[in-house]
Structures are given as C-alpha cells and as structure tokens.
C-alpha positions as CSV (number, residue, x, y, z in Angstrom):
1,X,-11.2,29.1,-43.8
2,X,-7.7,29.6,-42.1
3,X,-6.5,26.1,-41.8
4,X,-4.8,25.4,-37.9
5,X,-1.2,24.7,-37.1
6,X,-0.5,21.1,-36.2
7,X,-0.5,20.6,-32.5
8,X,1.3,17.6,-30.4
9,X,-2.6,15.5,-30.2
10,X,-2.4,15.2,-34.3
11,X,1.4,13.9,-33.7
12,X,0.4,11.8,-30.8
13,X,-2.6,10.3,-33.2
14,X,-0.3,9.8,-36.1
15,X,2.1,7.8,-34.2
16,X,-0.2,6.1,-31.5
17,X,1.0,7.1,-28.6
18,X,-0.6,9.5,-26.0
19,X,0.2,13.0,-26.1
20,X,2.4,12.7,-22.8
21,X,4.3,10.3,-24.8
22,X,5.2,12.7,-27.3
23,X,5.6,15.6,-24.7
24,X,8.4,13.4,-23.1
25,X,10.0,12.5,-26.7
26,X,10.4,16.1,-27.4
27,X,11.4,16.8,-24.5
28,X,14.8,14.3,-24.6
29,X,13.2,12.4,-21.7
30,X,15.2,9.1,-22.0
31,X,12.4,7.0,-20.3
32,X,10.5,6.3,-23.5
33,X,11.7,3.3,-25.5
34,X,13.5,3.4,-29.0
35,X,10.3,2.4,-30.8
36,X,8.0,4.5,-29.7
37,X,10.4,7.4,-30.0
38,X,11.1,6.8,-33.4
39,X,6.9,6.4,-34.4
40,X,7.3,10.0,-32.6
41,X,10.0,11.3,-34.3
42,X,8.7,10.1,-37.7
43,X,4.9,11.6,-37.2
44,X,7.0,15.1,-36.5
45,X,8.6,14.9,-39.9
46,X,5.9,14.0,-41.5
47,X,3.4,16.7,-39.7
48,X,6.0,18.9,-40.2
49,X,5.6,20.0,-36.4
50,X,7.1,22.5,-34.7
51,X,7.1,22.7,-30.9
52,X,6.9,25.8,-28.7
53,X,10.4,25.8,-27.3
54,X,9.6,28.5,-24.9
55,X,6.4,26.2,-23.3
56,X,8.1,22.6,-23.5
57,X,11.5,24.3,-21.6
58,X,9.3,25.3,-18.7
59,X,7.8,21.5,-18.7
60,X,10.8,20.3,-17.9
61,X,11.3,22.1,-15.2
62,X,11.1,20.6,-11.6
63,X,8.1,21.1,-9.0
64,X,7.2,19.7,-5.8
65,X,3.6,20.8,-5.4
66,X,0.6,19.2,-6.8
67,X,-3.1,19.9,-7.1
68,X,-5.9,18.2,-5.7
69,X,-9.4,19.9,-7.3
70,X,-12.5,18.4,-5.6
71,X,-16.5,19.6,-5.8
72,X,-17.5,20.5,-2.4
73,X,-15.0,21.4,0.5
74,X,-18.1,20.8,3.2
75,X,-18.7,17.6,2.3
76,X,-17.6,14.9,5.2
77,X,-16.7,12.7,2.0
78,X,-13.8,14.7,0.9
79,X,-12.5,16.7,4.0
80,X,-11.0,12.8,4.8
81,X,-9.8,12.5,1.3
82,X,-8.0,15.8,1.5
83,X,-6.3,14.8,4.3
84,X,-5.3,11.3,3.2
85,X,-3.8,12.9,0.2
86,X,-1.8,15.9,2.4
87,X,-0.8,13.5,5.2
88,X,0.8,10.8,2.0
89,X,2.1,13.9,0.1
90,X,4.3,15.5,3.0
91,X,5.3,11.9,3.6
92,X,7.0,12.3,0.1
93,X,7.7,15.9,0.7
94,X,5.4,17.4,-1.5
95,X,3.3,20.1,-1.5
96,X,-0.7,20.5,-1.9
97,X,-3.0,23.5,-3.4
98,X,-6.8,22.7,-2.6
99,X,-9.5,23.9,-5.0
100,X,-13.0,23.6,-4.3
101,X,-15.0,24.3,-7.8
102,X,-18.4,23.9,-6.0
103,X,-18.6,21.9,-9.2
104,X,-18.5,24.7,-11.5
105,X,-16.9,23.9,-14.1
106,X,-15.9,27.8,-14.9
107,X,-14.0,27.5,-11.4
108,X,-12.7,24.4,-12.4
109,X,-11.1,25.4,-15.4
110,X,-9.7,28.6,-13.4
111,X,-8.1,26.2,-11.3
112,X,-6.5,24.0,-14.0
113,X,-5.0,27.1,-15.6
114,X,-3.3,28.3,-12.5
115,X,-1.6,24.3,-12.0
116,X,-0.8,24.4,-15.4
117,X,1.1,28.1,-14.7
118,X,2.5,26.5,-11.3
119,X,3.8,24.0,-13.2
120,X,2.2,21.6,-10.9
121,X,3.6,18.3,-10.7
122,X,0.3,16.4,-11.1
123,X,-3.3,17.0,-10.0
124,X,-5.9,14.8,-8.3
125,X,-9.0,15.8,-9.8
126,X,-12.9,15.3,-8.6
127,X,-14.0,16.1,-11.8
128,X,-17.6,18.6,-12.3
129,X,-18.7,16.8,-15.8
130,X,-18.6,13.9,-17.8
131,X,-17.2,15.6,-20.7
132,X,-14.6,17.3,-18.8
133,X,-12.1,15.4,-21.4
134,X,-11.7,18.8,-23.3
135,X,-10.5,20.9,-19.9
136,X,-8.6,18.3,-18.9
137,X,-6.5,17.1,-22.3
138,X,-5.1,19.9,-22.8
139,X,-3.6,20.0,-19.0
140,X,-2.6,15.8,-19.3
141,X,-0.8,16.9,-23.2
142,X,1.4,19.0,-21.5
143,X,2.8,16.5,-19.8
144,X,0.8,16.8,-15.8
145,X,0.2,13.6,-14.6
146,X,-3.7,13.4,-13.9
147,X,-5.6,11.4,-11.6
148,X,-9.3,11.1,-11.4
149,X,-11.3,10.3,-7.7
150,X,-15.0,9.3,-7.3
151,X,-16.3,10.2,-11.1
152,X,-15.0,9.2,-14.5
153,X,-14.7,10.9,-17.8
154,X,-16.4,10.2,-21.4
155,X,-13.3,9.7,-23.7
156,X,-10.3,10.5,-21.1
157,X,-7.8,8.0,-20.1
158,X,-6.3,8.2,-16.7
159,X,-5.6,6.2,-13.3
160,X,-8.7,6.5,-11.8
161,X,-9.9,5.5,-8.3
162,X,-13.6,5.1,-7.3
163,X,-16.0,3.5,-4.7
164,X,-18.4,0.4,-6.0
165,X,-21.4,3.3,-6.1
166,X,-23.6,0.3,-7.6
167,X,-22.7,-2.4,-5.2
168,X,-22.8,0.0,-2.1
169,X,-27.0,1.0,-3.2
170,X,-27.7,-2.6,-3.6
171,X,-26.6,-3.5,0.4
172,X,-28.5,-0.2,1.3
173,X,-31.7,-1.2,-0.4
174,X,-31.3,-4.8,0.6
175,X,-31.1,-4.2,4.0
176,X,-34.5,-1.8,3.8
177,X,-36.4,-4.9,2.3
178,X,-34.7,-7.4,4.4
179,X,-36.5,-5.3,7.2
180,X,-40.2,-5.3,5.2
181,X,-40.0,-2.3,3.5
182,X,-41.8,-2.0,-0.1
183,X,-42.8,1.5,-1.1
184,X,-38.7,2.4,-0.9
185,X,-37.8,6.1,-2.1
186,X,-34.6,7.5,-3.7
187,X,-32.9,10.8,-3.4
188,X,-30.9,10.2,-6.6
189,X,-28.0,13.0,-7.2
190,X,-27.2,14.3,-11.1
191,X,-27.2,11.9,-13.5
192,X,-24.7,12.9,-15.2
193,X,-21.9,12.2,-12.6
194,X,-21.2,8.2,-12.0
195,X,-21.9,8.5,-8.9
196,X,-25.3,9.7,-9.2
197,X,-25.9,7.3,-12.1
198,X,-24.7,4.1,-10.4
199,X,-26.3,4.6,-7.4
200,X,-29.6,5.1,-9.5
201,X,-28.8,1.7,-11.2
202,X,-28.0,0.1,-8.2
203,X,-31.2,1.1,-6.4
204,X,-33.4,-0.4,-9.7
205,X,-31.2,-3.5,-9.9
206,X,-31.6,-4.1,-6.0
207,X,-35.7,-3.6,-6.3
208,X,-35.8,-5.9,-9.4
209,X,-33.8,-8.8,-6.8
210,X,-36.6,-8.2,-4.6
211,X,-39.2,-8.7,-7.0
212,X,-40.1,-5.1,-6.6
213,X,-41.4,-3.4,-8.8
214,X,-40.4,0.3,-9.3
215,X,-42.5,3.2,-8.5
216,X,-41.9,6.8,-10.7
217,X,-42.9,9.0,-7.6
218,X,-40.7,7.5,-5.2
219,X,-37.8,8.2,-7.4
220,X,-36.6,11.8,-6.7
221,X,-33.8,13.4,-9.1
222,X,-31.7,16.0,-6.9
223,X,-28.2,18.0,-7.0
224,X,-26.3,16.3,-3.9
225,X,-26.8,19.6,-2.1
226,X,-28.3,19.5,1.3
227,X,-31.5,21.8,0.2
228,X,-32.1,19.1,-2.8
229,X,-32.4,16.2,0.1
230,X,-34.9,19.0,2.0
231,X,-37.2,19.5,-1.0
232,X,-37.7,16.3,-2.5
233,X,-38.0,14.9,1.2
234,X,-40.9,17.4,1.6
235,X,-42.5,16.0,-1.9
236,X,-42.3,13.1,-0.7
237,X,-43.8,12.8,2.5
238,X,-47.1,15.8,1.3
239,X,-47.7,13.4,-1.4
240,X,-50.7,11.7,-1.1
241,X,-48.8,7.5,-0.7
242,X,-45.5,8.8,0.7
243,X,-42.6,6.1,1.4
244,X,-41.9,3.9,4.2
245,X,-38.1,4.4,3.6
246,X,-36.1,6.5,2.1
247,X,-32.6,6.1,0.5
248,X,-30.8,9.4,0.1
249,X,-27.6,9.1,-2.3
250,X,-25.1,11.0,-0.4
251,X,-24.5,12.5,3.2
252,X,-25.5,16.0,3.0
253,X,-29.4,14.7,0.7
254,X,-29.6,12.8,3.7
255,X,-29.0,16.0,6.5
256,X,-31.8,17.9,3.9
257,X,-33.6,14.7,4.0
258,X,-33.1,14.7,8.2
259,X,-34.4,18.5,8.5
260,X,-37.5,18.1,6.5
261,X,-38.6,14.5,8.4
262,X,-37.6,16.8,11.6
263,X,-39.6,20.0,10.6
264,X,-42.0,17.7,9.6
265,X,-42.7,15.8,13.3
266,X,-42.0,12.4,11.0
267,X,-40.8,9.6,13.3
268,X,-37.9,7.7,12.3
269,X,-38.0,4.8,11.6
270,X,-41.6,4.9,13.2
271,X,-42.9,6.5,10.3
272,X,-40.7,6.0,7.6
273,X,-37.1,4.7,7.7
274,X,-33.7,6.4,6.5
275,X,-30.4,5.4,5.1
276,X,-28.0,6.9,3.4
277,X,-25.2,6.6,1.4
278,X,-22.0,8.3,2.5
279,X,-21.0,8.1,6.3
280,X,-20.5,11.1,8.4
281,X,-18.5,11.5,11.5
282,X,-21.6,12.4,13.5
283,X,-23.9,10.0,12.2
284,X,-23.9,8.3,15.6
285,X,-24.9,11.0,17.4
286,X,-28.1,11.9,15.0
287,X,-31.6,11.1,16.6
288,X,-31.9,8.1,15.6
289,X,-28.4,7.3,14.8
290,X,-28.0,6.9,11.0
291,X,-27.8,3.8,9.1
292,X,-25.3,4.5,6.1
293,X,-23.2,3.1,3.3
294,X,-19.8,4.4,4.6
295,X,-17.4,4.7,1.4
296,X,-13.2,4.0,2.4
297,X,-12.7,8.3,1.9
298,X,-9.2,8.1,3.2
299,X,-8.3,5.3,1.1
300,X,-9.9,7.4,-1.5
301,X,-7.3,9.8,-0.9
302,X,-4.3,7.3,-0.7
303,X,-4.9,5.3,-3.3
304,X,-5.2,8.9,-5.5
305,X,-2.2,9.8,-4.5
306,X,0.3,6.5,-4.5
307,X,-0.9,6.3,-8.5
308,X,-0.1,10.2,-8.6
309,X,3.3,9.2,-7.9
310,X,3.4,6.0,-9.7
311,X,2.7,8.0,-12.6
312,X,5.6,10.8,-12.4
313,X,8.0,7.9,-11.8
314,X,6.6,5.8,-14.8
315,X,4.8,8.0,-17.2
316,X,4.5,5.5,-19.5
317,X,2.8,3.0,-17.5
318,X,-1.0,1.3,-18.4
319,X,-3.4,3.8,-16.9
320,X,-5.1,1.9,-13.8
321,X,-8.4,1.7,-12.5
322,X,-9.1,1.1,-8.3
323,X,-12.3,0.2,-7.5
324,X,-12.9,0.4,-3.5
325,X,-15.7,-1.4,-1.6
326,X,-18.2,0.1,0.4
327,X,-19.8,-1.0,3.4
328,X,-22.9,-1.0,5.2
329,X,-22.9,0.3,8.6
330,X,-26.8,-0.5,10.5
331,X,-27.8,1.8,13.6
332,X,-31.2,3.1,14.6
333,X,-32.7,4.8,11.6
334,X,-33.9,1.5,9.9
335,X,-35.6,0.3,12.9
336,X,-32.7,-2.7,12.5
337,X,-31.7,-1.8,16.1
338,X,-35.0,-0.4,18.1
339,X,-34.7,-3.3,20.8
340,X,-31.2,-1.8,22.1
C-alpha cells in the first residue's frame, strides 16, 4: 500500500493546535504567539512537511466576499437570516454569495469548492448533515473562517449560533396542555439535524412534565418539507383515534399540516388544535391565525456574522457557542383566543 504524504491536520495533531493555527504559522502570520509557533515549527521538522507553496500564497491573499450556505431559500426562517447577514456585511463592506443546497449535501460540497476557489473570506454555513466535519475540515484547514447557524456538527469545532430548539417545544407543548389537550401529536423533522432532534426531545420531556404519557402513533417522523407536514397530517387525522392538537416542528410542516386539515374540512381549533414551531410573516393572516414558536431569525443572522468577523480579526480565539431564546407567540389556532 502506497503510504500518503503528510498533510497540515497530522502537523496540527502533532503539535496541538488546530489546523488554522498551523495555516497561519506557515504562512508568517505574526498573530500567533512564540509558543505555539515553535510546537508548529517543531512538528514540521519532525513530519518532515512540506507545504504547497503555490496553495498557501493564494491564502494569503486578500478577499472581501464571504459565503453564507443555508438548506432551503423558501423558508420564512432563513430569508430573514439572509438578510440580517447582507444588511451587517455591507455595513462592514463586504460582500455575500448565497447558496441554497436544498440540503444536498452534493450541492453543498459544490458550493464549498467554489468559496474555497473564491478565496472567500469566511462562510456562514447551515450545514445538510451531522457529519459534515469531513466537507467542512478541509475548507476550515485552509485557513476560512467558518461559522455554523441553526445545526451543529459531530466532531467539528467552530463559533456556532443556534436557537434553544428544546426549550422553544416545551412552551409549545405546555401551552397545548395548559389549554386541556392530551392526545398531542408531533410533526417531528429528520433526526439527524439538531433541530429535528431537540425539538423531538423537547416535545417527550414537556409530555413527561405533564404526566403524559407518550403515544407511538401520534409521533410522526417527516423531512421539514411542506408535503411531509401534508402527509403525516393526513395519517393522522384517517387514523382511527386522531389527535386533538397537533405540533408541527417547523413553518412550512405546519402550511402542509394547514392544507391537509383545510382539504380535509377539519375545524381549527374546533376539531383539533395547531401550533407550530417557526413564525412566519403571514401567520396572522392564516384562518385561524397561527399560534407559533417564533425563533430571533435576524438575530440568527447577526450574531453569525459579528463572530464571522470576530474570527478573521482573532483567528486564534476560543471557538464560541450562542444560544438564542425562542418565544411563544398565542393567536387563534389553540383556541387560547376564540372569545376575541
């Protein structure tokens, strides 16, 4: 077996630093501090490492334009993200290419490639998988400052900002029992993106507060997609004990979840209640208006973007983690507000 070349991760494991620590060394970048250069400098000689001159002299090079990758351009959730993070950016006079993978993670890595020969800046990225760390590494090695929105990553450190998924469920599902609902259903989203899996836990944890105990039919596994919300609302409701509410686990479940009830002649909240997590900017205007879990998107967006920055200024810096609160906005679709 051919035995590889040494690349800058076993250098960056040898000395214990990360590998944009070691991009930055080589690179004569005077921000890193005498210790850590020399653990560098050592684990070279020792690896007997050669760099790619040609790559690490176009690192260097200067860009004002950075990449924000997110999963679905039609969803409310990040069309106000988008524009937190373009509205901050030209603020700093910077420059935004948006990519919309549809949360493929083919398009995704498309994407990446194309920053990496734009030299991007950084990226904000709305990752498509959990184990993403192997797209992304690479990317982060060559010295592009990464920052993740809305899902986290098995085995990849960077400043990360997300919304309290579990803590957002439990208000939702509190509210529906506070009202007298028991046979309480889920349109849960993929389990394995944190959103989908904390709102999950956060719906079984708010159920066993109640003294609630679960039911397997009334909890629907979906894709986030508005047809996913249509179909397992349709399960739901032909099955033989359907729900008298329904929690759908993000904004476009819960249009899919709207049409079906709709096509359906269900009442809401007559016949069964609906809330849903994610706010939308016509949720007032629905018949009944909706009752959501409205996440802080354009805070989403700033926050991304201000640790963006504070990492091309201090690339060494301890990778942070923002953790944004949601809040629970009641209308008509609970039956909270039928008297008005």
């Amino acid at each position: 077996m051919q035995r590889r070349n040494t690349d800058i991760h076993d250098v960056a494991r040898k000395a214990g630093v990360s590998s944009a620590t070691v991009s930055r060394v080589l690179a004569g970048n005077e921000s890193v501090n005498v210790e850590l250069r020399e653990r560098v400098l050592d684990a070279v000689r020792e690896l007997n490492y050669r760099p790619n001159r040609v790559a690490q002299s176009l690192r260097v090079q200067k860009s004002s334009t950075i990449g924000l990758i997110i999963p679905d351009i039609q969803n409310a959730l990040f069309l106000s993200l988008v524009r937190a993070v373009e509205d901050l950016a030209y603020a700093h006079q910077l420059n935004v290419i948006l990519c919309n993978t549809d949360d493929n993670p083919e398009k995704q890595k498309s994407y990446l490639d194309i920053m990496r020969s734009q030299q991007a800046a950084g990226l904000i990225v709305v990752p498509t998988h959990p184990k993403d760390a192997k797209m992304l590494s690479p990317v982060q090695a060559s010295g592009t400052p990464i920052v993740l929105v809305d899902r986290e990553i098995t085995g990849f450190e960077a400043d990360t900002v997300i919304v309290d998924n579990f803590r957002g469920t439990q208000l939702a599902i509190a509210h529906l029992v506070a009202l007298g609902y028991r046979r309480i259903a889920i349109l849960a989203g993929p389990q394995n993106l944190t959103p989908g899996r904390e709102r999950l836990q956060g719906y079984y944890a708010a159920l066993d507060s109640a003294d609630i105990e679960p039911i397997p039919e009334l909890v629907k596994m979906g894709t986030f997609k508005l047809d996913s919300g249509y179909d397992l609302t349709r399960e739901l409701m032909l099955s033989a004990n359907p729900p008298d509410a329904i929690f759908a686990s993000n904004n476009l479940m819960a249009l899919g979840c709207l049409r079906a009830l709709h096509e359906m002649r269900v009442r809401i909240p007559e016949e069964v209640a609906l809330i849903s997590f994610d706010d939308m900017p016509w949720a007032e205007d629905l018949n009944p208006p909706l009752t959501a879990i409205t996440q802080p998107s354009y805070e989403l967006g700033q926050q991304a973007l201000e640790l963006l920055l504070n990492r091309m200024k201090n690339p060494d810096a301890a990778y942070r983690k923002v953790i944004l609160q949601p809040q629970l906005i009641i209308r008509k679709s609970c039956g909270a507000n039928r008297q008005e």
